[in-house]
C-alpha positions as CSV (number, residue, x, y, z in Angstrom):
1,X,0.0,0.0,0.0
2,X,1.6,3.1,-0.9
3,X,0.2,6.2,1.5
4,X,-1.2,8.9,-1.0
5,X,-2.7,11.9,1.4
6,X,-5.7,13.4,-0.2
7,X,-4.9,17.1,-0.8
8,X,-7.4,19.4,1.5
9,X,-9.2,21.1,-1.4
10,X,-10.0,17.3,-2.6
11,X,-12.5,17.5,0.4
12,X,-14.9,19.4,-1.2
13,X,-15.2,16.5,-4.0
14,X,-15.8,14.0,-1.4
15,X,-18.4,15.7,0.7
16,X,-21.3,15.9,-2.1
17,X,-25.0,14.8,-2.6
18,X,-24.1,11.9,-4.4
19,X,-21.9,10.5,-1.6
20,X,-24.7,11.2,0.5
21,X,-26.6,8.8,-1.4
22,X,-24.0,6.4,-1.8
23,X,-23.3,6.6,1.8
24,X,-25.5,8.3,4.2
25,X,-23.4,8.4,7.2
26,X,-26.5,8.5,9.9
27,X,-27.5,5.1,8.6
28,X,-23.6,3.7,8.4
29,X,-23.2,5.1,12.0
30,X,-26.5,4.4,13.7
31,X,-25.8,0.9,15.0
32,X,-22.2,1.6,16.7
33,X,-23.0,5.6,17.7
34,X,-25.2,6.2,20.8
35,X,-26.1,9.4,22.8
36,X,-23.2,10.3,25.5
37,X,-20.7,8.4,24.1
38,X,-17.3,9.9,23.0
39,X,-16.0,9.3,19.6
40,X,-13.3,9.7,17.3
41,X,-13.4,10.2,13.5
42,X,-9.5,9.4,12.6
43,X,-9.0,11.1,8.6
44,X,-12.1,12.9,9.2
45,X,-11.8,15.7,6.2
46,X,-14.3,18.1,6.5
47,X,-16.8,16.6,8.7
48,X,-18.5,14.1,6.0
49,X,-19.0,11.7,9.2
50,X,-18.1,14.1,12.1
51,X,-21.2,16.3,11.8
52,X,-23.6,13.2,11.8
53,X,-21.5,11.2,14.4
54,X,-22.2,15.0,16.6
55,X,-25.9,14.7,15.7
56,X,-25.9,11.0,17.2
57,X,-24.0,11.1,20.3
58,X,-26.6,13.9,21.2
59,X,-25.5,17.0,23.4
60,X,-23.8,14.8,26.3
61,X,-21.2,13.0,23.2
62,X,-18.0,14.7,22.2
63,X,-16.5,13.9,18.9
64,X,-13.3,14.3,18.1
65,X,-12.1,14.8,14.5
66,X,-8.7,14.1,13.5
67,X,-6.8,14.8,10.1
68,X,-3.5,15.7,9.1
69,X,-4.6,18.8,7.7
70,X,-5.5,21.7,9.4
71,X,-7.2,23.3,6.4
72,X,-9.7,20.2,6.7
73,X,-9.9,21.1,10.1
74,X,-11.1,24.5,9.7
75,X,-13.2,23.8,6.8
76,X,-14.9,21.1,9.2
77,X,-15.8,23.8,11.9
78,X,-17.2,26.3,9.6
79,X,-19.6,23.2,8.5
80,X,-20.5,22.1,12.1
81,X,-21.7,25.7,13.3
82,X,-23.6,25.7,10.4
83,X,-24.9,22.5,11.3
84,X,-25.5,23.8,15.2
85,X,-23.1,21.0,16.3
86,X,-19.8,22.7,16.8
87,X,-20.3,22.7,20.6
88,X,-20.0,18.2,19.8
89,X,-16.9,19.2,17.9
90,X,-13.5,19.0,19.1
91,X,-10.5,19.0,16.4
92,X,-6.9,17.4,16.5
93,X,-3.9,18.0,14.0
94,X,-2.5,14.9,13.8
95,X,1.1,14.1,12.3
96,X,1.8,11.6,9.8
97,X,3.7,9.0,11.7
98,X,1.4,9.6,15.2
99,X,-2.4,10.4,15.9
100,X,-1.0,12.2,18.7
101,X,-4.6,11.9,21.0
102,X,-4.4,10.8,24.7
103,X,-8.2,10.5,25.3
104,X,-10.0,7.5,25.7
105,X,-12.8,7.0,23.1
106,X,-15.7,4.6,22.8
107,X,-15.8,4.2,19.1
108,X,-13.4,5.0,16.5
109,X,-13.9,5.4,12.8
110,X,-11.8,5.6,10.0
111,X,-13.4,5.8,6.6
112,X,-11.3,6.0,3.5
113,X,-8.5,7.1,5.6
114,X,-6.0,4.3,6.6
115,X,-4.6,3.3,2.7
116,X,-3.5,7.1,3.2
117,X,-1.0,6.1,6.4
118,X,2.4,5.8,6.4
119,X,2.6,3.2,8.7
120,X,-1.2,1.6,9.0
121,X,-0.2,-0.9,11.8
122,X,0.9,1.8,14.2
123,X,-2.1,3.8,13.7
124,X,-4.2,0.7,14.2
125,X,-2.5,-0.2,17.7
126,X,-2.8,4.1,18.6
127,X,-6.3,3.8,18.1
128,X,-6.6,0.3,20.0
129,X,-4.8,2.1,22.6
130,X,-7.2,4.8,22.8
131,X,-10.7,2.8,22.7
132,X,-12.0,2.1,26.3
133,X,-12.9,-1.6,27.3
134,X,-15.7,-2.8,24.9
135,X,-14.7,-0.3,22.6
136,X,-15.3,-0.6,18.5
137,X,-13.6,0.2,15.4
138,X,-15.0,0.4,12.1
139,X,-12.4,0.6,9.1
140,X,-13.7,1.4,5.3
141,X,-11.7,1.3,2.5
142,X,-12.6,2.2,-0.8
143,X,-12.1,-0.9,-3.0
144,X,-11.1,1.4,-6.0
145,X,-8.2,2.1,-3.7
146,X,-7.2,-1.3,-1.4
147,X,-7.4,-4.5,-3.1
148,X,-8.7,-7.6,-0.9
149,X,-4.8,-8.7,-0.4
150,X,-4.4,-4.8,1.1
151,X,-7.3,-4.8,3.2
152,X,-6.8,-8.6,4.2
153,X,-3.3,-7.4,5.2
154,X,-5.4,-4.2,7.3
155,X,-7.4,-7.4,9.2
156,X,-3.9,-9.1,10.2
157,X,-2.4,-5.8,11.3
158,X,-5.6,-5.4,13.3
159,X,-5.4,-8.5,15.0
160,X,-1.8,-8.1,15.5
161,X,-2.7,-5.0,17.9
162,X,-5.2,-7.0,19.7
163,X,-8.3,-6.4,17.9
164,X,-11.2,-9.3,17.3
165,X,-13.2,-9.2,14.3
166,X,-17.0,-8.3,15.2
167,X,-18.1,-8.1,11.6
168,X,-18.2,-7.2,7.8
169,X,-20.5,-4.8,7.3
170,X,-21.6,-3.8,3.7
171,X,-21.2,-0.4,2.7
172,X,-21.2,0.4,-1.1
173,X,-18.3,0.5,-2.8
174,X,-16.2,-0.2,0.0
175,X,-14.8,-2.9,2.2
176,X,-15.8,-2.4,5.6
177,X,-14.6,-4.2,8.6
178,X,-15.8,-3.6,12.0
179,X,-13.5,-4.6,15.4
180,X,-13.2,-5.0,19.1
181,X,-10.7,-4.6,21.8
């Protein structure tokens, strides 16, 4: 897998009405995203899943988005006051050979966001690290991106750093694995 880092005006191609039909991120997140809870939304861009992980975990969550880029970042917090969720909303700068979080989380997802990694297996066991007991991890991968040797290769790295393998849940046009601790 060779890391590629989507460039932060690429965002605004990725966050669209089509993917919103393609992949409605309330029904993607529903099942493993409850009120109160804390969350993390590692590669976040600008807020595709943040602003509807903030809408589920209800006004007692906190999400925290993370991304490399800080113009993401910014672009996401514009998006979540205009969404009246900003006060759900916490942002981190990661770097790209450490998330750099220290927070315990009790779901973590990373959509279309770990091909881009230099070094996936570290960023798997970070975010092990950081989920509570009973915490979950959903990976997606776009398959137009990460073959099924690449993504097979994501499910040994994630068992290396102690993960269990809960289920495969289908998500269009993507291959979608979701873990335990």
């Amino acid at each position: 897998m060779s890391p590629h880092v989507c460039p932060w005006w690429g965002g605004y191609f990725i966050d669209n009405r089509l993917r919103r039909i393609l992949h409605n991120p309330e029904k993607i997140l529903a099942p493993y995203v409850q009120p109160g809870k804390t969350v993390m939304d590692f590669g976040c861009g600008m807020g595709f899943f943040s602003i509807a992980m903030a809408r589920l975990v209800g006004p007692q969550g906190w999400v925290v988005s993370v991304d490399l880029q800080q113009k993401m970042l910014d672009v996401l917090v514009k998006r979540a006051a205009k969404a009246g969720v900003a006060d759900r909303i916490g942002t981190h700068c990661c770097k790209a050979d450490s998330i750099g979080y220290d927070k315990p989380v009790d779901f973590a997802l990373a959509i279309y966001s770990v091909h881009e990694v230099p070094d996936p297996g570290r960023a798997i066991a970070e975010i092990q690290g950081l989920l509570k007991p009973q915490g979950r991890f959903l990976i997606v991968e776009p398959i137009g991106h990460v073959d099924a040797t690449e993504f097979d290769n994501l499910l040994s790295l994630s068992q290396e750093a102690g993960f269990t393998i809960d289920d495969r849940p289908r998500i269009r046009l993507s291959r979608g694995v979701l873990l335990s601790k």
